[in-house]
N, C-alpha and C positions, 0 to 999 in steps of 0.2 A: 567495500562499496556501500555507498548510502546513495536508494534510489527515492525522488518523489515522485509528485503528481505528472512532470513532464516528461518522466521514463512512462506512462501507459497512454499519456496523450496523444501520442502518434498510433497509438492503434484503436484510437477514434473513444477514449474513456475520458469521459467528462472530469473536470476538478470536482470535487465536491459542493462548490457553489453552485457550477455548470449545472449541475445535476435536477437543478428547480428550475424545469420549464415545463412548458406547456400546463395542463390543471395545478401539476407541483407550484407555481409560479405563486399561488393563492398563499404559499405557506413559507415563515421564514425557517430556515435550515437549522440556524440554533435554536428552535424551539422543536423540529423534530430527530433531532439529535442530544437528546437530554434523557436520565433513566426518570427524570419527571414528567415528560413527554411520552414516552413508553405508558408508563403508571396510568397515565391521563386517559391515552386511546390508542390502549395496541395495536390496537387494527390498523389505526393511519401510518404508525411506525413503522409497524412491518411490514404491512402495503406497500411502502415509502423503498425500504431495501429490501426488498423482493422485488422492485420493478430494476431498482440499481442491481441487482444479484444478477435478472433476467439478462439485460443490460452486455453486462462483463462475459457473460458468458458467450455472448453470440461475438463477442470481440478475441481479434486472435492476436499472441505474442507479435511484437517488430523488432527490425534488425537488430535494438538495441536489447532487448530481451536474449533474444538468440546469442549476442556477440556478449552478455554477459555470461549467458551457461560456457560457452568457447574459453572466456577468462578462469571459471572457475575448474575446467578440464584440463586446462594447461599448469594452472598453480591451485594446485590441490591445497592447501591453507586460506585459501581465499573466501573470507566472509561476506556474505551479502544480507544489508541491514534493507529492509525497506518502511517506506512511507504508506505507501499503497496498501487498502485491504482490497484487492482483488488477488486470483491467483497466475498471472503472466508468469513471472520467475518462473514459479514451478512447470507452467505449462510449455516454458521453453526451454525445459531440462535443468532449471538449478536443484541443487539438491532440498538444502531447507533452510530458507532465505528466512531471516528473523522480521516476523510483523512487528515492527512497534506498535501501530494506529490499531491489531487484530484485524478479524479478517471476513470477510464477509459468508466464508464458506465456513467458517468454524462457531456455529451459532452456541449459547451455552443457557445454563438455565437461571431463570432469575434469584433462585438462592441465594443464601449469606454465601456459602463456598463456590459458586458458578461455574460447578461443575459443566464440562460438555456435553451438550443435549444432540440425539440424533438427530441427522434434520432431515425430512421428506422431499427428498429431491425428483425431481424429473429432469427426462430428458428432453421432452417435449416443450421448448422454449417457449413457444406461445402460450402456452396451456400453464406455465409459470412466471409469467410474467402478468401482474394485474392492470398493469396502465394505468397510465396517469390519472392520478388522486383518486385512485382506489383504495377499497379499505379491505383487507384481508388480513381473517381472526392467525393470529399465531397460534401454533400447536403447545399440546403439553407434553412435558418433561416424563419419559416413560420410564425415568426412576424415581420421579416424588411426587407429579403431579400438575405442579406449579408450571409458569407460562416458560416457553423457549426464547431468551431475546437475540437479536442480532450478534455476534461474535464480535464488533466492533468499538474502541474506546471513543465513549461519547463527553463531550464537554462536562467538566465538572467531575473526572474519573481520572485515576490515574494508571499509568502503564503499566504492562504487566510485568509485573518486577525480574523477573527471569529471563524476560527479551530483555527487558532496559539494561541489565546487568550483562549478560552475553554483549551486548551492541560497544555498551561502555569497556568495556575491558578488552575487544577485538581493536575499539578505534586507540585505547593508551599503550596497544601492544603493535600496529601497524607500522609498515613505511611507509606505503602508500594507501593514501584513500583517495577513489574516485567521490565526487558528489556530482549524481546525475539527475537534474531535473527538479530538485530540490530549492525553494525559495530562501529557505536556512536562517526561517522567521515565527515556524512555531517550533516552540519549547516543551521539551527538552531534546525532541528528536533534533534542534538546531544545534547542540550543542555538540554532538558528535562529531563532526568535520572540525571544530574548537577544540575535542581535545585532542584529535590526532595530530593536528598544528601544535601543540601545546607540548606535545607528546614529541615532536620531532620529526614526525612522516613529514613528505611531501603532499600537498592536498591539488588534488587536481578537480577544477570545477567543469561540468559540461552542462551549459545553459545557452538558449539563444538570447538573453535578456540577463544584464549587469544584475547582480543581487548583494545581499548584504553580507555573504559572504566572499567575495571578491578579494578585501585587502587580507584576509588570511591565506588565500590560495595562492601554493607558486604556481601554478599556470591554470589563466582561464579559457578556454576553451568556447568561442559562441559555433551555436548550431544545436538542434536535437540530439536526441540521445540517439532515435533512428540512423541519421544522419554521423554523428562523429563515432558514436563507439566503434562502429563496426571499422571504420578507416584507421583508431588508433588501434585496435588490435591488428589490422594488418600490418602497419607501421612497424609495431612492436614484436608479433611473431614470425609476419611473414606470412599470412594465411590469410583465408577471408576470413570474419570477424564473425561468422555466421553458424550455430549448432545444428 
């Protein structure tokens, strides 16, 4: 399975353009989502996903969440790629769902090697969340020093070789791949539902709105991911669709 943006939008998670409003609105997204951007002014940066972090967290997994841990309990080889750096999958019982985009809970340090940095969490939502166009200092790296940045791949980065590799070689070994929610327009995360077709699976799309991967998919599917998964897995097992 390859989920996008419209697998966590039904439990109310902004796309990532969504995500500039209110004071954000001041600021364009590809300029604070750049490691030149960070460089410039941590604080806006992290400010910026620490309020997106705040955000995710107080949002809870949907059907379609649910009805994918159901998929991955019943067919124990079943890989889940996602779009999303939030953590729904996990919170709705997948086991260890491949970030490609990285993740907003796995911050790492600005080093050459970017290594993973602990990151100061609360539980106290409010109290972690800064509000709009706030600016809040990021913490240091308590094995070198240097700044913690978001865990996220920002414009101008490339993926982390280990996802992209596990994702690619799930989708040219697959029968089936679902793609839920996914626009299947940026690259190279667009490319996986391409080569599972290429590969021989069946590609099944679940979107409420035609996309550009359409003519590759034997069956498209409109509706939510909320909405259809949980109906094809009763379809298909006999169960509700629901972990």
């Amino acid at each position: 399975m390859l989920s996008g943006a419209g697998m966590s939008a039904d439990s109310g998670v902004p796309t990532f353009r969504d995500e500039l409003t209110g004071l954000w609105a001041r600021f364009d997204a590809h300029q604070l989502a750049t490691a030149e951007a960070f460089h410039a002014d941590p604080d806006l940066v992290w400010g910026w996903y620490e309020w997106r972090r705040a955000r995710v967290r107080r949002a809870q997994p949907n059907p379609g969440h649910r009805a994918t841990a159901t998929i991955e309990a019943l067919i124990p080889d079943t890989v889940v790629i996602t779009q999303n750096v939030d953590d729904l999958h996990e919170r709705a019982g997948s086991r260890a769902p491949i970030h490609l985009h990285g993740s907003l809970f796995a911050p790492r340090c600005v080093a050459e090697d970017g290594h993973p940095a602990v990151f100061p969490d609360s539980e106290d939502d409010e109290a972690a969340d800064p509000g709009t166009g706030s600016r809040l200092s990021p913490p240091s790296c308590v094995r070198c020093g240097a700044l913690v940045r978001p865990g996220v791949v920002w414009f101008g980065e490339v993926l982390p070789e280990a996802a992209l590799t596990a994702a690619v070689e799930a989708a040219a070994a697959c029968d089936v791949l679902l793609a839920v929610g996914t626009s299947g327009v940026v690259y190279p995360a667009a490319e996986i539902p391409r080569i599972a077709a290429r590969s021989g699976a069946a590609v099944i799309q679940i979107n409420p709105q035609p996309t550009s991967l359409d003519q590759i998919c034997t069956v498209n599917l409109r509706g939510s991911a909320a909405q259809v998964l949980p109906t094809l897995v009763e379809a298909a097992f006999g169960i509700a669709g629901q972990a």
